[in-house]
N, C-alpha and C positions, 0 to 999 in steps of 0.2 A: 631269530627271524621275526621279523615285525607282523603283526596278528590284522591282519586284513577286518574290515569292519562285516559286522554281519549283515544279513540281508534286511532282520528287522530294522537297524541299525540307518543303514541306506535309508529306508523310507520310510522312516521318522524322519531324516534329516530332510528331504524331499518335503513330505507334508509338511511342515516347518516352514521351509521358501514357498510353499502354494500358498500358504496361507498368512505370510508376511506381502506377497505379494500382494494378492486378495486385498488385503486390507489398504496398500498404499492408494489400489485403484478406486475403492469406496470410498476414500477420505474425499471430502469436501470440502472445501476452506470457507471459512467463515465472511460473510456479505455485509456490505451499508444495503438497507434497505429503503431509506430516506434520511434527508439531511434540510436542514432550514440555512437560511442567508451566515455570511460571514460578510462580516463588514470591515473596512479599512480605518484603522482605529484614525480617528481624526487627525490628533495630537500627532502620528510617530509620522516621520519622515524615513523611518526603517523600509524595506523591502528584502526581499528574499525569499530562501523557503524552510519553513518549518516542518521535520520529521515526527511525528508521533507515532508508537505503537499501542494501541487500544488492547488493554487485556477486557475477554470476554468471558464470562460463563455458560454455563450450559444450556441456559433458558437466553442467551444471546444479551444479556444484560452488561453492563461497564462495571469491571472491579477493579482498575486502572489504569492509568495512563504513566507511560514513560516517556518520556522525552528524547529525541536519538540525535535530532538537529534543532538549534535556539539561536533564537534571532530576538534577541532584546528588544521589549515594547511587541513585538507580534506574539509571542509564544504563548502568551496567558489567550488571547482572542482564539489560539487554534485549539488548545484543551477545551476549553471552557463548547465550545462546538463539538466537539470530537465528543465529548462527556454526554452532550444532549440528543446525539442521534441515535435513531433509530437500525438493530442489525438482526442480521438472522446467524443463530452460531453453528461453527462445523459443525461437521456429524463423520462419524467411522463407521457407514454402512448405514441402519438408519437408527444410530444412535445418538444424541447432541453429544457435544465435545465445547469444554475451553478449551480457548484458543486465544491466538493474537490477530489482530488485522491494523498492519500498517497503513499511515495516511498523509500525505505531504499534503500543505497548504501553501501555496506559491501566491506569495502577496507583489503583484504586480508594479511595479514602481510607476509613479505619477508620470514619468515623462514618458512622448509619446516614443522621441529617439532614444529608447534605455540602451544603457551601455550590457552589454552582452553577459549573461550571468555568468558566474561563476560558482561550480557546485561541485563539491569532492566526496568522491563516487562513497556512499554507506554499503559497502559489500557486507556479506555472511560472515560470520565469525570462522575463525580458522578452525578447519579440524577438530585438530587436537584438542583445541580452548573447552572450558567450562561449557558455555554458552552452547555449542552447536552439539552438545549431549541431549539439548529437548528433544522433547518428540516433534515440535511444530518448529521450524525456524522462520521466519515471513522473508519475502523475496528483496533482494540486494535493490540499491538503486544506482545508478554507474553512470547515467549522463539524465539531465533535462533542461528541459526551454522552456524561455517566457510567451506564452502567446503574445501575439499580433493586438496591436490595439485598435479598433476603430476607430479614426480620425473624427467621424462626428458623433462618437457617443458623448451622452453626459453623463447617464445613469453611473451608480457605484453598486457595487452584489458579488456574488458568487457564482460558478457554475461548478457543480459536483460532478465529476465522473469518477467509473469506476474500471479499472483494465483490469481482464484476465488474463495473468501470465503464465505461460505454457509451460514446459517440464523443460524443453529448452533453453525458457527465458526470453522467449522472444513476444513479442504485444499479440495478445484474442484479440476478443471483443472489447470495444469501448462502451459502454452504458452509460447513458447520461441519467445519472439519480436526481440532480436539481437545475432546470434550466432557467436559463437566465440571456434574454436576447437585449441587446445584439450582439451578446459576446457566445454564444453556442459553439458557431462554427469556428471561431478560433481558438477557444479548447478544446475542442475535439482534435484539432489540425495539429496544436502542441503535444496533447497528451499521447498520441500516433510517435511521435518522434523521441520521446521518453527511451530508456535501454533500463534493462533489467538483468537480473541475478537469480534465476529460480528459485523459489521456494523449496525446502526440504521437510520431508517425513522419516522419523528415525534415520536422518544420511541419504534418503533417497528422495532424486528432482519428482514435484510434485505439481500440479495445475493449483492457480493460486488469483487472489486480487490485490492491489493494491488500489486507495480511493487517492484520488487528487483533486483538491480544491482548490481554484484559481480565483483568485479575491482581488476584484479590480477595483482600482482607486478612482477619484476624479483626478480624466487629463491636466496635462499641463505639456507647454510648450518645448519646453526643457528640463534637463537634470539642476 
């Protein structure tokens, strides 16, 4: 006859999910707190978007950069940025935590009629796989757009924002960390239309950001 667990038994394992719990709700993901200009390398006639994940430490410092999407001639301009900002690092309750904070820089193509991007979805790793054994997994990314270009801009910049993705995966808040007119409101209007893939803590969906920086080039008439 099978030995039924005991009562202490019970609630050990009870406390155990309170407090796995507990802690998924505490955790924090790690922030851009400020960011300076990216600029559209003169020389490259590339476009697209570059993936990076920022490894952090605990004091919110950069101890690496990984690479997850690369677009020849842009990817050294999105590190090299990525490396100089400014962040604040998780915490699990109120205690700092490394962590990752992923970052797409979507380098704008020069023409005003861009041909419609094309972006193959960076989901979570599987299950089973190595990878999604961390404690932190940062959130998928499954579709995005190119802002809108102002017809009578000239200026070339940045604008930083930052979304927070829900436990669902669906878009917060948008935070703009570096504005930049007169392209504001059309990053804001793309970064909205963005889909995501929740973040995970130990296996479970957790609220999250991911930063997007839109680096507009000088117009031109055409592709």
């Amino acid at each position: 006859m099978r030995k039924l667990p005991s009562t202490f038994t019970l609630s050990l394992m009870l406390f155990c999910c309170a407090i796995s719990t507990l802690a998924l709700t505490s955790f924090k993901a790690a922030e851009l707190t400020s960011a300076s200009d990216v600029q559209f390398p003169g020389t490259s006639i590339a476009s697209g978007i570059v993936v990076v994940d920022v490894s952090l430490d605990s004091k919110g410092e950069v101890s690496g950069i990984k690479v997850q999407r690369d677009v020849a001639s842009l990817t050294a301009v999105a590190t090299s940025a990525a490396g100089s900002w400014k962040y604040r690092p998780a915490t699990l309750g109120r205690a700092p935590q490394a962590s990752v904070l992923r970052e797409a820089f979507v380098f704008r193509p020069r023409a005003i009629m861009a041909a419609p991007l094309a972006f193959a979805p960076l989901r979570q790793p599987d299950a089973d796989s190595h990878d999604a054994e961390s404690s932190y997994i940062p959130p998928g990314v499954l579709g995005a757009v190119y802002p809108a270009y102002p017809i009578d801009a000239a200026n070339v910049g940045a604008v930083v924002v930052q979304v927070a993705i829900n436990e669902d995966g669906k878009t917060g808040e948008i935070k703009l960390i570096r504005s930049y007119n007169p392209f504001n409101r059309f990053a804001l209007e793309a970064a909205g239309k963005w889909q995501f893939q929740a973040a995970t803590m130990r296996g479970e969906p957790v609220v999250s950001s991911v930063v997007i920086a839109f680096v507009f080039s000088a117009p031109a008439t055409s592709n």
